[in-house]
C-alpha positions as a Markdown table, in Angstrom:
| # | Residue | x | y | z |
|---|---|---|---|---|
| 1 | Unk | 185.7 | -66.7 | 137.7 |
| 2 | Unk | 189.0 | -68.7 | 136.0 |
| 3 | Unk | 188.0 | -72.1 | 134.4 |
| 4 | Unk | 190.3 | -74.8 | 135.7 |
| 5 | Unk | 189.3 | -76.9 | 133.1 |
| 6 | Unk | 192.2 | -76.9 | 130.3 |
| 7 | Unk | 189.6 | -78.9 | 127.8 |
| 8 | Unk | 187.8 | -75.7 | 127.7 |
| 9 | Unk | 190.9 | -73.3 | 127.5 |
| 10 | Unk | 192.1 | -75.7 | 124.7 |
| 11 | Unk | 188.2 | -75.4 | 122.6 |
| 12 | Unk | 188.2 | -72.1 | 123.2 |
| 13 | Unk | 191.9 | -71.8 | 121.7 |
| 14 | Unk | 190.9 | -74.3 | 118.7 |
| 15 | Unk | 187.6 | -71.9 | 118.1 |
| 16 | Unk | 190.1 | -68.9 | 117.7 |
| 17 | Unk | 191.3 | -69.9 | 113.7 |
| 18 | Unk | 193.3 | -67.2 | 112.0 |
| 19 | Unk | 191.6 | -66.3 | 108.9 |
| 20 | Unk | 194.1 | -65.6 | 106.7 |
| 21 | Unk | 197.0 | -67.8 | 107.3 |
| 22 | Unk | 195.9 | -71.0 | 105.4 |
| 23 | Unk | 196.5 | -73.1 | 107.9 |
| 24 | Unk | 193.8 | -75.5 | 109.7 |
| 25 | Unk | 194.3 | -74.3 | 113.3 |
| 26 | Unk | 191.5 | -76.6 | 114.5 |
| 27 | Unk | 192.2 | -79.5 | 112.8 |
| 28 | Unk | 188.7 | -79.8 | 111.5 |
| 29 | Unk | 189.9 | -80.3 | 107.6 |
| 30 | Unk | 189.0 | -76.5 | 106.9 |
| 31 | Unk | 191.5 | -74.0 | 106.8 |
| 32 | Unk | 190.5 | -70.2 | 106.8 |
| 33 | Unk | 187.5 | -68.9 | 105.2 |
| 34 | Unk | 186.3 | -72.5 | 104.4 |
| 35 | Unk | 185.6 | -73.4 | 108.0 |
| 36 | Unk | 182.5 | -71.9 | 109.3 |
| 37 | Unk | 184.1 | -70.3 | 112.4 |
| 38 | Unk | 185.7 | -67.7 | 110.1 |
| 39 | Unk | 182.4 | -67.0 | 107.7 |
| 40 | Unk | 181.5 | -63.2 | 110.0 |
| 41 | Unk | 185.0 | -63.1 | 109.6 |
| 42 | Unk | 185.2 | -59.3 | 107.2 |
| 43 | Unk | 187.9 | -60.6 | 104.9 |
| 44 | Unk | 185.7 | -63.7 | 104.5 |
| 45 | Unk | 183.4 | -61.9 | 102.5 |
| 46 | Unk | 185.3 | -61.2 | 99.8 |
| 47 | Unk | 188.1 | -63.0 | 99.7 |
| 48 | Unk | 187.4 | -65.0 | 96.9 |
| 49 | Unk | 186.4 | -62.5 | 94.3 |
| 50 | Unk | 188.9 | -62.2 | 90.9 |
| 51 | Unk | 187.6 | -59.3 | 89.3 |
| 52 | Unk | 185.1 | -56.2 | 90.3 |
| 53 | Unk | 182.8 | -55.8 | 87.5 |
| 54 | Unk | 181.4 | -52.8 | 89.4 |
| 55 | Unk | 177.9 | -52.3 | 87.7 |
| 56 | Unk | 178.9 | -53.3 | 84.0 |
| 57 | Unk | 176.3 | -54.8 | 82.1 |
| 58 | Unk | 175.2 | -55.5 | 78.8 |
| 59 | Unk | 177.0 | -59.0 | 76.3 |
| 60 | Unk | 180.5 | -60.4 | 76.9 |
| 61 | Unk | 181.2 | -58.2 | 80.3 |
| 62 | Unk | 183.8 | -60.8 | 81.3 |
| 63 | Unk | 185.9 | -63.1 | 79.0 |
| 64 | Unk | 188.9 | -65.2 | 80.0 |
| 65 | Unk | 190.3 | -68.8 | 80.6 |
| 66 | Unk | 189.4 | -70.6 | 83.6 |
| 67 | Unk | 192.2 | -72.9 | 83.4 |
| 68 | Unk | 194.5 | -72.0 | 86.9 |
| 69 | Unk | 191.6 | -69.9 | 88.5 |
| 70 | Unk | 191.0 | -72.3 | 91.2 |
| 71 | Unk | 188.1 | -74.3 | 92.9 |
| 72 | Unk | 186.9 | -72.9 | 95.9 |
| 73 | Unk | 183.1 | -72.8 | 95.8 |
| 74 | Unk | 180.4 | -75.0 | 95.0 |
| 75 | Unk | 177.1 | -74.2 | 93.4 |
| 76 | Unk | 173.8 | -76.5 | 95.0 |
| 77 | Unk | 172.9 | -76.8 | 91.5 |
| 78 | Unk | 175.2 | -79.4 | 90.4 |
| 79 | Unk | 174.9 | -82.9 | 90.7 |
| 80 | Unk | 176.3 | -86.4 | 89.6 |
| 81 | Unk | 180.1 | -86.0 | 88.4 |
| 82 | Unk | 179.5 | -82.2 | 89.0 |
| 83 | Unk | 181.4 | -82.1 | 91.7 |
| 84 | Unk | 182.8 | -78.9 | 90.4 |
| 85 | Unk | 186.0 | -77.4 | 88.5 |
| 86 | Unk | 187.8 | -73.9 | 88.3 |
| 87 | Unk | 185.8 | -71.1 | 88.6 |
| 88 | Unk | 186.4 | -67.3 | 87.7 |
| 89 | Unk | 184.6 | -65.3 | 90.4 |
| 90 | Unk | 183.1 | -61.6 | 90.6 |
| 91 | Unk | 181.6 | -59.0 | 92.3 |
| 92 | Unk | 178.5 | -57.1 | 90.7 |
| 93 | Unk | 176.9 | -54.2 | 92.1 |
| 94 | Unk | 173.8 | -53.2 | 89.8 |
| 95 | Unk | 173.0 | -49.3 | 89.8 |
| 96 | Unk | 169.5 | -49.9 | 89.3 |
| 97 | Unk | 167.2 | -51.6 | 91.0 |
| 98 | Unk | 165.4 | -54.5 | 89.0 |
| 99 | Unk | 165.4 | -57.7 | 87.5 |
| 100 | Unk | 169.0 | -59.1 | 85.6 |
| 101 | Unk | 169.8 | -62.2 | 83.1 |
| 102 | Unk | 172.8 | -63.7 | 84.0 |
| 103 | Unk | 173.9 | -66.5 | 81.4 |
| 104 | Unk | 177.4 | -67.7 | 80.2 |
| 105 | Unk | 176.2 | -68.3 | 76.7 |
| 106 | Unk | 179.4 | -68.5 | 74.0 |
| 107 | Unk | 181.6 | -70.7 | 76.8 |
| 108 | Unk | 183.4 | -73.3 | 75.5 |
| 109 | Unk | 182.9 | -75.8 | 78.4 |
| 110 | Unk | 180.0 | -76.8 | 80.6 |
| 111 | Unk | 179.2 | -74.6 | 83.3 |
| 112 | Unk | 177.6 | -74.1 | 86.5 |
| 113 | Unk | 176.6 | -70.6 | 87.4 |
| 114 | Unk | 175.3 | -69.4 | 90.6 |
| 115 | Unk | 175.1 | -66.0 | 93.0 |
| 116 | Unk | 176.1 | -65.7 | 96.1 |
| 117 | Unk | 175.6 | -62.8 | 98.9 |
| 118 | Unk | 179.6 | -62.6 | 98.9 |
| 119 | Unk | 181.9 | -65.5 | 99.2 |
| 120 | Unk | 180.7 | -67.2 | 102.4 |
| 121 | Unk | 177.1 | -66.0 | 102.3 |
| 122 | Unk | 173.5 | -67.4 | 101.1 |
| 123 | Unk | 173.2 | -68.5 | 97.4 |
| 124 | Unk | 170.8 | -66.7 | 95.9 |
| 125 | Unk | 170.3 | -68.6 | 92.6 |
| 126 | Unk | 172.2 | -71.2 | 90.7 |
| 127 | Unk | 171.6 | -73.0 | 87.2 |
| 128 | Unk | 173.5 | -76.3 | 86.0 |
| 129 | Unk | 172.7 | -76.3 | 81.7 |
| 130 | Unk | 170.2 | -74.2 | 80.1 |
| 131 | Unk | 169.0 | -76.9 | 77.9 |
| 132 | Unk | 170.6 | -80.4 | 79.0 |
| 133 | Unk | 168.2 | -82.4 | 76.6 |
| 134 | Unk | 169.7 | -79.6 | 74.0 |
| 135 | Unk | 172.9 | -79.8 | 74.8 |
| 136 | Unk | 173.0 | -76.5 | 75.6 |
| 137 | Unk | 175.7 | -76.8 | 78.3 |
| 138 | Unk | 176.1 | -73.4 | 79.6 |
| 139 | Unk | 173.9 | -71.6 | 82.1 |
| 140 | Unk | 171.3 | -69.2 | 82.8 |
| 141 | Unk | 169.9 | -67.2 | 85.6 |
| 142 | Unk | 166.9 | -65.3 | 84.5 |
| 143 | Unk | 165.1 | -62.5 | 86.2 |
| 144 | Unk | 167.2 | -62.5 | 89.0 |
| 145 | Unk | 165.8 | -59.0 | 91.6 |
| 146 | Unk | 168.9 | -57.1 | 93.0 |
| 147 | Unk | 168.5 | -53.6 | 94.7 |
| 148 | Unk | 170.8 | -51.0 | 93.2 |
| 149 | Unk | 173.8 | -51.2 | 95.1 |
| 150 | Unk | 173.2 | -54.7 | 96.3 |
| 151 | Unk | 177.1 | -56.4 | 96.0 |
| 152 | Unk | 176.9 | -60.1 | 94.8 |
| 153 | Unk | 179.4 | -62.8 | 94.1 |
| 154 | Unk | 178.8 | -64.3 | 91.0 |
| 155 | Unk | 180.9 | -67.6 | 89.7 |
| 156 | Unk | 181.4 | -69.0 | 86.7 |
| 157 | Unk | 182.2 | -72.6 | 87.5 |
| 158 | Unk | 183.1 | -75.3 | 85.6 |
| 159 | Unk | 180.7 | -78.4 | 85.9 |
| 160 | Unk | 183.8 | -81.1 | 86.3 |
| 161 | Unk | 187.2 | -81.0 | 88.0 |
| 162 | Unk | 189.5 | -81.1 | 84.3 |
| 163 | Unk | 187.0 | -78.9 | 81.9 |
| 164 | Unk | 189.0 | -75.9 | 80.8 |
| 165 | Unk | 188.4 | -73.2 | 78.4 |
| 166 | Unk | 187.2 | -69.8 | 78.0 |
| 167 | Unk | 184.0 | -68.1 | 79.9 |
| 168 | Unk | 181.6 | -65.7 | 78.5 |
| 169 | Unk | 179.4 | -63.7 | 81.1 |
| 170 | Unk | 176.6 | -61.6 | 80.1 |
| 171 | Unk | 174.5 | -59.7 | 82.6 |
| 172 | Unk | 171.4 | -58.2 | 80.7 |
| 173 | Unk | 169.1 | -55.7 | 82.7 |
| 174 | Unk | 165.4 | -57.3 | 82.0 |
| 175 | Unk | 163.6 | -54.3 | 83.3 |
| 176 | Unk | 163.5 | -50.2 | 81.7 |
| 177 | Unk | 165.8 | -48.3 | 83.9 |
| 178 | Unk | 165.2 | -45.2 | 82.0 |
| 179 | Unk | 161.8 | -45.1 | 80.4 |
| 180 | Unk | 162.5 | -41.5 | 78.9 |
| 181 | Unk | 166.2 | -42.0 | 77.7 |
| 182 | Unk | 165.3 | -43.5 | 73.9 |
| 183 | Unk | 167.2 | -46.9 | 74.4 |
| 184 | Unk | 166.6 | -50.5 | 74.5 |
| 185 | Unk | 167.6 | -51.1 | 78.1 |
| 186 | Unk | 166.5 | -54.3 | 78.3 |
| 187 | Unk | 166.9 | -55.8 | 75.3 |
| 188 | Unk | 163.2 | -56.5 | 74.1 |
| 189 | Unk | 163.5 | -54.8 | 70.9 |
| 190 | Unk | 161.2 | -51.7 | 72.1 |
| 191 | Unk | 162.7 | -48.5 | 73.0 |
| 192 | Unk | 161.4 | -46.7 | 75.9 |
């Protein structure tokens, strides 16, 4: 049966936003992969990633400036004038299953640093200052469980809209991957 009804032809039309265009076809104030029609959208997923880190771990596994990387995401974390600056944005995909220790200790700014499930997905864990009555302004997630092979969006964002400067990110396996290969593997000063 053919609906007569052109307000329902025209919602139906509206609900239909282009993913990738940049353009608000709805005119709800959300273009693309912001507006929640497009989130099971595939490109939506990873759309805003920067860099694949692939399963590097270990001190300093991403460096740069985040001056010009854009503001697209939002950690729940952040609060007051937080409202949130440029963030650089990656994927990490552990080979191991286990516990990790993400922290953006030797940045230059204040940060907010959170995990996603990709870029439109669930957060799975976000820190705002490791020690605010320190003023320790950078950020750490500890212990956080990932399967091996489990692809997450991790963002280093900057707490206001004008902080600038240059991100460290460390990822630090805090579990034994290999309890025979004579290592430290997670950096608790015991081999094996």
């Amino acid at each position: 049966q053919i609906s007569n009804n052109t307000e329902d032809l025209s919602q139906v039309q509206n609900d239909m936003d282009d993913d990738n265009d940049g353009i608000d076809d709805e005119g709800d104030g959300l273009a693309d992969c912001q507006d929640e029609d497009c989130f099971g959208d595939s490109y939506c997923f990873d759309y805003c990633v920067s860099t694949d880190l692939n399963d590097s771990t270990g001190t300093g596994v991403a460096t740069g400036e985040n001056y010009g990387a854009g503001d697209l995401l939002q950690g729940s974390c952040s609060t007051g004038q937080g409202t949130g600056g440029e963030e650089a944005i990656f994927y990490f995909t552990p080979a191991d299953t286990g516990t990790y220790t993400f922290t953006t200790t030797g940045t230059d700014y204040d940060t907010v640093l959170y995990i996603k499930d990709d870029c439109v997905g669930e957060e799975i864990a976000c820190n705002d200052d490791t020690d605010f009555a320190g003023q320790d302004y950078t950020s750490t997630l500890e212990d956080v469980f990932l399967f091996a092979g489990q692809s997450v969006v991790v963002v280093v964002d900057s707490y206001e809209e004008f902080e600038y400067g240059t991100y460290n990110l460390d990822i630090i396996p805090t579990f034994e991957p290999d309890c025979s290969d004579g290592l430290d593997n997670d950096g608790d000063g015991l081999a094996d």
